[in-house]
Steps between C-alpha positions, in 0.01 A plus 500: 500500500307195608733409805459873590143483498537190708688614731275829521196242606690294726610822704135611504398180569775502821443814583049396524621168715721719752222738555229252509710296753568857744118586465417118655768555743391842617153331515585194657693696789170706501321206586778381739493817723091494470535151696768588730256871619188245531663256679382240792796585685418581861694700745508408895638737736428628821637782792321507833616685793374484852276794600491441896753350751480170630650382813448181742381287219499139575732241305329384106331844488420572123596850492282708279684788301159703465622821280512343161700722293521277150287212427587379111323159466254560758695229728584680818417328807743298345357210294663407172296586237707264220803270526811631469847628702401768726726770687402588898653780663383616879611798774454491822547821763550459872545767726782504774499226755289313313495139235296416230582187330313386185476220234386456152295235443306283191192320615673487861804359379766732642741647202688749669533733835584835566669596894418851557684546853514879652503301862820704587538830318356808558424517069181312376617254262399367124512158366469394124506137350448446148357152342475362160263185509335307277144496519194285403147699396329533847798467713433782813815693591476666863758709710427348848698577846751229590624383885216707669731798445216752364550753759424845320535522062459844390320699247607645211831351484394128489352382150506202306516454124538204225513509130428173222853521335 
């Protein structure tokens, strides 16, 4: 009788610790999702097309994607807002018989170039380059045009975007 009644109070006993342990669980994961909703982490993301042609634009020309379509992070003209590896894609449209070259650059430092060339078709012509770069808080990233080849970028089809990733 007595090792019955023993092992009656050590299964209760069990059976208290197992559901005190779950309860702390469930409220410790509580807790854990509570912190992961409230967060610090910030987001950084932009999309910004060009609204109006350009054409005859000298060589270095910052070119200014005006229509901003997403702005997460508030860092679109583009100026890292944190450190961190950041992803850079740009489009460029030319119309027929014309070129458009390009080139991605952090704090004037050239990364990358884009050659948009419709010189000799009767089709206008896209160009995309995609970056990943690592970036510094502050560094400025600009789409400038490259060789003096800025004859005529057009609207609507030209845009520039970059994401932290």
């Amino acid at each position: 009788m007595w090792d019955g009644l023993m092992l009656k109070i050590l299964n209760t006993f069990k059976y208290k610790l197992i559901c005190q342990t779950a309860i702390y669980n469930i409220s410790s994961t509580g807790d854990n999702i509570a912190s992961l909703e409230t967060s610090d982490k910030s987001y950084v993301g932009f999309h910004a097309e060009l609204s109006n042609a350009l054409q005859n634009l000298p060589h270095d020309t910052i070119i200014v994607f005006d229509k901003i379509v997403t702005n997460d992070g508030g860092a679109y003209d583009f100026t890292a807002p944190e450190d961190g590896l950041y992803s850079f894609v740009w489009t460029t449209l030319t119309k027929p018989g014309h070129i458009f070259h390009t080139k991605l650059t952090v704090d004037g430092r050239v990364i990358s170039r884009s050659h948009n060339n419709a010189a000799s078709t009767t089709d206008g012509r896209t160009a995309t380059e995609n970056v990943v770069v690592h970036l510094k808080k502050g560094n400025r990233v600009r789409i400038q045009t490259y060789q003096s080849y800025g004859h005529i970028l057009l609207a609507g089809w030209s845009s520039f975007c970059g994401f932290k990733v």
